[in-house]
N, C-alpha and C positions, 0 to 999 in steps of 0.2 A: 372529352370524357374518357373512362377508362376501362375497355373492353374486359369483357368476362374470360376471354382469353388471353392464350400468353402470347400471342402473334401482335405487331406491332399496328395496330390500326388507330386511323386519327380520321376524324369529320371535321369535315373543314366549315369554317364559320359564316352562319345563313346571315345575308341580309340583304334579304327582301325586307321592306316595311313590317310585313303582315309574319313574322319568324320571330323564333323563339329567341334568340340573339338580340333583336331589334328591340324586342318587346324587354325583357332584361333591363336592356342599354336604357331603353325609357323610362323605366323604373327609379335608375341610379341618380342623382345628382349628374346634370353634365360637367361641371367644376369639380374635381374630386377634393382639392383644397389640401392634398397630405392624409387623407385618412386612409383606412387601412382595408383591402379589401383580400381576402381569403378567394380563390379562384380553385376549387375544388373536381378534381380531373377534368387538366383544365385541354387537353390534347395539344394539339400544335404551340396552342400558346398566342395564336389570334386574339381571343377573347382578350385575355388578359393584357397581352398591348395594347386592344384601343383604349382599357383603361387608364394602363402607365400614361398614355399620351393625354389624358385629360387631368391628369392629373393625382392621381389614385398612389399607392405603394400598394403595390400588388406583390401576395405572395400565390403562388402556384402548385397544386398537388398534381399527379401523371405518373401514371407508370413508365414513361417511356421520356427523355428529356425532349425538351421545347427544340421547336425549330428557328431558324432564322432569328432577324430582329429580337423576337420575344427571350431567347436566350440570352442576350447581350444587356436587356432593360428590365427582366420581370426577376422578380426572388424566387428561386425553385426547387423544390422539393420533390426527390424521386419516390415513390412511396407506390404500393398498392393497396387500396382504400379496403378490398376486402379484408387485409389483413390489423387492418387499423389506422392511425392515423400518429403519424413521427411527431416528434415534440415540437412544438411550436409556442414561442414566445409571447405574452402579453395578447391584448385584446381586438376583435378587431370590427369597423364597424359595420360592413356588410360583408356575408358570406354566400359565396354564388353556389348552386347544384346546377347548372347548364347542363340538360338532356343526360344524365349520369346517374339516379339513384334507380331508373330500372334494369341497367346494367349488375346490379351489384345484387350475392346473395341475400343479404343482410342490412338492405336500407336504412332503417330504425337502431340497428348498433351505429352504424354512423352517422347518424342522425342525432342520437344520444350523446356522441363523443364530441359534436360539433356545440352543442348547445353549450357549454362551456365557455366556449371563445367568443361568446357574441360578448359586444361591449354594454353596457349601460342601456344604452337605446338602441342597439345596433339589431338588425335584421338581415335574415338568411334568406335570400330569394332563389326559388327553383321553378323549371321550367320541367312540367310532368307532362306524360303523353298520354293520351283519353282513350282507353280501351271499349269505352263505351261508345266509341263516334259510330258513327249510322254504315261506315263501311269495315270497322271489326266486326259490329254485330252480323251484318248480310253474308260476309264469308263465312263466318263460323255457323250461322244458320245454314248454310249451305254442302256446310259438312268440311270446308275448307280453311288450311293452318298454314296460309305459304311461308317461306322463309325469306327473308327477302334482303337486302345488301342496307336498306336505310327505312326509314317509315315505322309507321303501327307494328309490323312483321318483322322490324329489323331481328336478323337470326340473334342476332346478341342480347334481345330481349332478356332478363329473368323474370321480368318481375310485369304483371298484365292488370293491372286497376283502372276501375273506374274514381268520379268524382270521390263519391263515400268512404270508399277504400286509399283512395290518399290522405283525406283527413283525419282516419282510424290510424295511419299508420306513423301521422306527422303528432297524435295526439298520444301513441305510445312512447313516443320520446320524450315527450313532457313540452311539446311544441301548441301552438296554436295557428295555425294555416289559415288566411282569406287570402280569396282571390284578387286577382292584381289584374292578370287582361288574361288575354283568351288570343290562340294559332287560330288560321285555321291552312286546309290542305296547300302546299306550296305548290301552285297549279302550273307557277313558272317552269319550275323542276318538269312537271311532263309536257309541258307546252312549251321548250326552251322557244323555237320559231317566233312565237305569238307573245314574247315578252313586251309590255310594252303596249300591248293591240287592248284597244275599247271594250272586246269581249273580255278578256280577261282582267281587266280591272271590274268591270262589272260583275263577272264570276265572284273577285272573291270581296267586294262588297256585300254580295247577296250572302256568301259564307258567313262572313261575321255579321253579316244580322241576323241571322238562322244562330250562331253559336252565341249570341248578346242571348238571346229569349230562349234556346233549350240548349242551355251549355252542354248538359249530359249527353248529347244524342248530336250536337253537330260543333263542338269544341274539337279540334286538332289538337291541341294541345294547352294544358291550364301551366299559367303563372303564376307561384306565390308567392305572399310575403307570411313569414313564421315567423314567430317571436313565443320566447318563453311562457308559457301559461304559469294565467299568474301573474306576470312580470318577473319573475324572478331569474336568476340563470344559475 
């Protein structure tokens, strides 16, 4: 994705099962078959290689160039998203948001400027973070705003919605949002030790059934698919 700042920072790509990456990835077609997929700040450029490897033509938006492999295999475009988005050729039939439009001042201008490029059938998937989960709300009930390096808090945050407030902001664009799957907390990340251990797969089973029946209140994070309202583009 593509920080709020001008400082070089990349998040490296989750996959666990139960992650926003994974959950993406499930989304996709595993065959890519040659079609055309937009990887929109895309950071390292992880993402968008495991798609080149399945098959996909991948092009890549980032403030900052790709690293590794992913610069050798992905089409890449250096670009800062707040500032717009570079020209870009012809149609494409998925376009990714991976953990990036709460970064950005202006999510809905580029959100607008993306709807364009969807192909015929083609679909925009984004992977948004749930301001509403049971552990923003108890901090903030608490009188507490931490700032934190990655999560709910990540300091690069701009932008803090809940479910409603994504659909309000996917349906300013002229988009239409449903849900696709559902995070929930990467319990790995603070239990690295206990990767693996019986408790914590039953942790986050219990997590996605709690966030299946009150997305609002126990979703880590929502996945969509958007497609032009209407149909139209």
């Amino acid at each position: 994705m593509t920080p709020s700042t001008t400082q070089r920072t990349y998040y490296a790509i989750k996959l666990s099962p139960e992650s926003s990456h994974q959950q993406i990835l499930g989304v996709l077609p595993s065959l890519g078959n040659g079609r055309r997929v937009l990887d929109v700040g895309a950071g390292s450029g992880e993402l968008s290689l495991l798609l080149h490897e399945r098959g996909y033509r991948v092009v890549a938006l980032e403030r900052f160039p790709l690293t590794g492999m992913a610069m050798q295999h992905v089409e890449f475009q250096q670009t800062d998203l707040d500032a717009g988005l570079p020209p870009l050729e012809g149609a494409f039939e998925f376009i990714l948001c991976a953990d990036v439009l709460e970064h950005l001042r202006d999510p809905a201008a580029l959100l607008r400027a993306l709807r364009p490029l969807l192909a015929a059938e083609g679909i925009l998937v984004a992977s948004l973070p749930n301001s509403g989960h049971w552990y923003f709300r108890l901090n903030v009930l608490m009188g507490r705003f931490p700032r934190q390096d990655k999560g709910l808090f990540d300091r690069t945050h701009l932008q803090f919605c809940m479910w409603t407030n994504w659909v309000e902001l996917f349906e300013s664009a002229g988009l239409q949002a449903t849900l696709s799957r559902l995070t929930v907390p990467p319990l790995e990340l603070r239990f690295p030790r206990s990767a693996g251990a019986r408790w914590l797969r039953l942790a986050n089973r219990s997590s996605a059934f709690l966030a299946r029946v009150w997305k609002e209140l126990f979703a880590y994070q929502f996945v969509v698919m958007a497609r032009p309202a209407g149909g139209e583009t």
